[in-house]
ChimeraX commands (.cxc) that place a marker at each C-alpha (Angstrom):
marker #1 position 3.59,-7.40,-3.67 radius 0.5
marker #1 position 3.77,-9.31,-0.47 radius 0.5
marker #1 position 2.94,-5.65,1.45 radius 0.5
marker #1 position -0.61,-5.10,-0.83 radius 0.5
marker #1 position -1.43,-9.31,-0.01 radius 0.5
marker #1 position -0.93,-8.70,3.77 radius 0.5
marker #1 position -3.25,-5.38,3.38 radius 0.5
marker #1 position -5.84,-7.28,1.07 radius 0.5
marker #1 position -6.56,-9.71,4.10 radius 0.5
marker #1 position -6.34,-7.23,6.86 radius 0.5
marker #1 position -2.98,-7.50,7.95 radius 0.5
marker #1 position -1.02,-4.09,8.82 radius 0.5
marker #1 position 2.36,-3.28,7.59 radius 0.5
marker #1 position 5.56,-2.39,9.37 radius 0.5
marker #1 position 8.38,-1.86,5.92 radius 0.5
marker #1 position 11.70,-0.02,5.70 radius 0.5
marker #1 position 10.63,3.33,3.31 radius 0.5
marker #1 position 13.10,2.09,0.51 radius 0.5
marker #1 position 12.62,3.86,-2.69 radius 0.5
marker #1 position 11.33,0.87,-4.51 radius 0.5
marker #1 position 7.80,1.05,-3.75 radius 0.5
marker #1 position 6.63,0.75,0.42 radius 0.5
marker #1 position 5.58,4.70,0.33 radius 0.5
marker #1 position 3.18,4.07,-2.47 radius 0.5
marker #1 position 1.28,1.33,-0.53 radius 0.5
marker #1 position 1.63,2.08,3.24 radius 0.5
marker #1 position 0.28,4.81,4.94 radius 0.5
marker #1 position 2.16,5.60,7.86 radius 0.5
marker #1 position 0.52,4.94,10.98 radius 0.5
marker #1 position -3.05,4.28,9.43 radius 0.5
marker #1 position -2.39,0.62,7.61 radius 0.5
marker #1 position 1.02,0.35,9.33 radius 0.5
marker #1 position 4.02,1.92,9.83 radius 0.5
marker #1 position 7.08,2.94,7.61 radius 0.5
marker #1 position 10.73,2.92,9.18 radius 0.5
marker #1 position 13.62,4.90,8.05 radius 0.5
marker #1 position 15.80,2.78,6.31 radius 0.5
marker #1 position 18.15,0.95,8.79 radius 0.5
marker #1 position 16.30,2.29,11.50 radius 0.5
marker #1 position 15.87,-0.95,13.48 radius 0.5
marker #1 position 15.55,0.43,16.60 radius 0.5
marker #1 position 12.19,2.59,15.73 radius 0.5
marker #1 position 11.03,-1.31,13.48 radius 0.5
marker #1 position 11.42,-2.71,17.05 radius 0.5
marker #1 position 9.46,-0.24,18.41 radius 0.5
marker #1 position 6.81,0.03,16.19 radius 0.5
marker #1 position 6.43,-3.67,16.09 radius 0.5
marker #1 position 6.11,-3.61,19.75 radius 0.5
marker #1 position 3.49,-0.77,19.68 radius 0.5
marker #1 position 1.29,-2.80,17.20 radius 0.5
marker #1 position 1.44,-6.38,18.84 radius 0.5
marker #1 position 0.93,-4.95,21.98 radius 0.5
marker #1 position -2.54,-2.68,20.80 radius 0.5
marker #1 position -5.31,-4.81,19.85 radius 0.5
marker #1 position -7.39,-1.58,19.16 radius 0.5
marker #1 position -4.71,-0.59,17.24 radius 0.5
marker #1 position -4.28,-3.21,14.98 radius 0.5
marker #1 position -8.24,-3.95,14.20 radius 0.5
marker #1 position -7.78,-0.10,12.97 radius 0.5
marker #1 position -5.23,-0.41,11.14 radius 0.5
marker #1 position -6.84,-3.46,9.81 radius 0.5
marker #1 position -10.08,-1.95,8.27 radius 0.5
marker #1 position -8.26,0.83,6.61 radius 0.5
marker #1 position -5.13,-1.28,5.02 radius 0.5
marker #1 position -8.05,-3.75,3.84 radius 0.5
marker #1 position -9.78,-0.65,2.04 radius 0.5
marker #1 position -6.31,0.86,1.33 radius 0.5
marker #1 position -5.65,-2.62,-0.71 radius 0.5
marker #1 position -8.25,-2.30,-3.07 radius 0.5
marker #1 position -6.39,0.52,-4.82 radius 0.5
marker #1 position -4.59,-2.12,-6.48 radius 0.5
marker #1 position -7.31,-4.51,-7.36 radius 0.5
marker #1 position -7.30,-6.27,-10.14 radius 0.5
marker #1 position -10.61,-3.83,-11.52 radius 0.5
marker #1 position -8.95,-0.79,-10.74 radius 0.5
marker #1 position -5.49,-1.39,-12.14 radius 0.5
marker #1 position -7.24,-2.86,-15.51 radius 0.5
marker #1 position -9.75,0.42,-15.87 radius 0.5
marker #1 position -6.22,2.65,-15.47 radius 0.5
marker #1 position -4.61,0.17,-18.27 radius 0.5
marker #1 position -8.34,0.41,-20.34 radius 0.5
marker #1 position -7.73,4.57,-19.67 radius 0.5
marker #1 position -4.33,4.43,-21.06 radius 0.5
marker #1 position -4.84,2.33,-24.23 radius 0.5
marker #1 position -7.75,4.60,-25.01 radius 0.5
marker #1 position -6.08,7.87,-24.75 radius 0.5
marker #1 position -3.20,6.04,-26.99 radius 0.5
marker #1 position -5.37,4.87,-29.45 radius 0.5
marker #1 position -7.14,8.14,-29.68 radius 0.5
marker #1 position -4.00,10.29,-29.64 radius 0.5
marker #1 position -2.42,7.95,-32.58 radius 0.5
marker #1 position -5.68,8.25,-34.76 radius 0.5
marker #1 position -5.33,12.09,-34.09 radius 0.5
marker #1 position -2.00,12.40,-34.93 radius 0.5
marker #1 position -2.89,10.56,-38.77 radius 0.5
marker link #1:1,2 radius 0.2
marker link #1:2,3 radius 0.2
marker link #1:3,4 radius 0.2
marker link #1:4,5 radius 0.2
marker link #1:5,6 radius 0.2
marker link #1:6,7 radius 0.2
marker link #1:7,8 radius 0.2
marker link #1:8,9 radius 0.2
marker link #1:9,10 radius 0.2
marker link #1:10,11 radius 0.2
marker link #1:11,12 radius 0.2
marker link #1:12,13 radius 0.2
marker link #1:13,14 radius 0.2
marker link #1:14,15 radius 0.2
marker link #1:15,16 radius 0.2
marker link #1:16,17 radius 0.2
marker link #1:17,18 radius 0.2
marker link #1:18,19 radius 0.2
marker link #1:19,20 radius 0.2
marker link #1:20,21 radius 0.2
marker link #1:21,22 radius 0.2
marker link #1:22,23 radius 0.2
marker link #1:23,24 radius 0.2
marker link #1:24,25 radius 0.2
marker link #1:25,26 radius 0.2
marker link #1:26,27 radius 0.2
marker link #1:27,28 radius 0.2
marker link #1:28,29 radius 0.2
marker link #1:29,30 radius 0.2
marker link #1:30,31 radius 0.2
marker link #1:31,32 radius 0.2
marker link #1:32,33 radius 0.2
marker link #1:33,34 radius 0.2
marker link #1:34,35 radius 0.2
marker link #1:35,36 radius 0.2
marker link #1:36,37 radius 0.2
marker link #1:37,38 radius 0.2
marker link #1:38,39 radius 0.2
marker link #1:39,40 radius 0.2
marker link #1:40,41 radius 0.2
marker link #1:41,42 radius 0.2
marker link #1:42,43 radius 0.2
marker link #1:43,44 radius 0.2
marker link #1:44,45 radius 0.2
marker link #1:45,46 radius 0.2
marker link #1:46,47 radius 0.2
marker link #1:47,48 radius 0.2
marker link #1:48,49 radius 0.2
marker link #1:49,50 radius 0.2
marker link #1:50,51 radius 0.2
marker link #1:51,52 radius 0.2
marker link #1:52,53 radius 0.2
marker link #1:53,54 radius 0.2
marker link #1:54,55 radius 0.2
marker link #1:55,56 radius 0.2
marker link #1:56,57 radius 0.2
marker link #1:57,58 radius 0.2
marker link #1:58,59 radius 0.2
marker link #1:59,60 radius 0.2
marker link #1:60,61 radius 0.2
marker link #1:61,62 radius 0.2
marker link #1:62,63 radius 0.2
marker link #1:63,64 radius 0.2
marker link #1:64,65 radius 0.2
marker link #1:65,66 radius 0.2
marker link #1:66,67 radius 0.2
marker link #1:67,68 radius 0.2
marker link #1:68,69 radius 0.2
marker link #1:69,70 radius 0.2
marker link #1:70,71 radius 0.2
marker link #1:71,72 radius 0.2
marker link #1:72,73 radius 0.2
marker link #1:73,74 radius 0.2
marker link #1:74,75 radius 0.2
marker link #1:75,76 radius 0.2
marker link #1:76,77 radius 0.2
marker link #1:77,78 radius 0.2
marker link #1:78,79 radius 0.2
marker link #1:79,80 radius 0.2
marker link #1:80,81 radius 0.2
marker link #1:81,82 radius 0.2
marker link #1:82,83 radius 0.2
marker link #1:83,84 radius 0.2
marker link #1:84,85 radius 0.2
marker link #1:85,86 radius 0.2
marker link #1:86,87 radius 0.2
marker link #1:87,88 radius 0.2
marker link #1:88,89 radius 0.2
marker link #1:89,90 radius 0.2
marker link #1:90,91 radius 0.2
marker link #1:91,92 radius 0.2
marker link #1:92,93 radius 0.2
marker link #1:93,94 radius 0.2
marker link #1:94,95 radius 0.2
view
């Protein structure tokens, strides 16, 4: 969660590519970067790179900002709304 609140405001990313989750909000190098887990030679280095490129991180900025609102609050409910539909449809079908 804390990787979609930093995007939602602007803020680009740098996250180990764990399998819980960082691939699914990140995209490397346009909202931030991901990092091989236990890579923290190539974290240093990509932290480096991004403090040290304002033009770089204003870009990254606007996209992980628009990247964010994947997971709004709208959008997740309308998949949920989708879902409950199709279930409720598929149930009265199946009667």
């Amino acid at each position: 969660m804390v990787l979609l609140e930093a995007q939602s405001v602007g803020i680009p990313c740098i996250a180990f590519d764990c399998d819980t989750g960082p691939a699914e909000i990140v995209e490397d190098g346009q909202t931030g970067f991901l990092i091989i887990p236990g890579d923290v030679s190539d974290f240093s280095r990509k932290l480096s790179k991004l403090m040290g490129d304002q033009s770089l991180r204003r870009k990254m900025s606007a996209v992980a900002i628009k990247n964010a609102e994947r997971f709004s609050d709208a959008v997740i409910g309308e998949k949920w709304q989708m879902l409950f539909s199709e279930l409720h449809r598929d149930l009265n079908s199946a009667r």
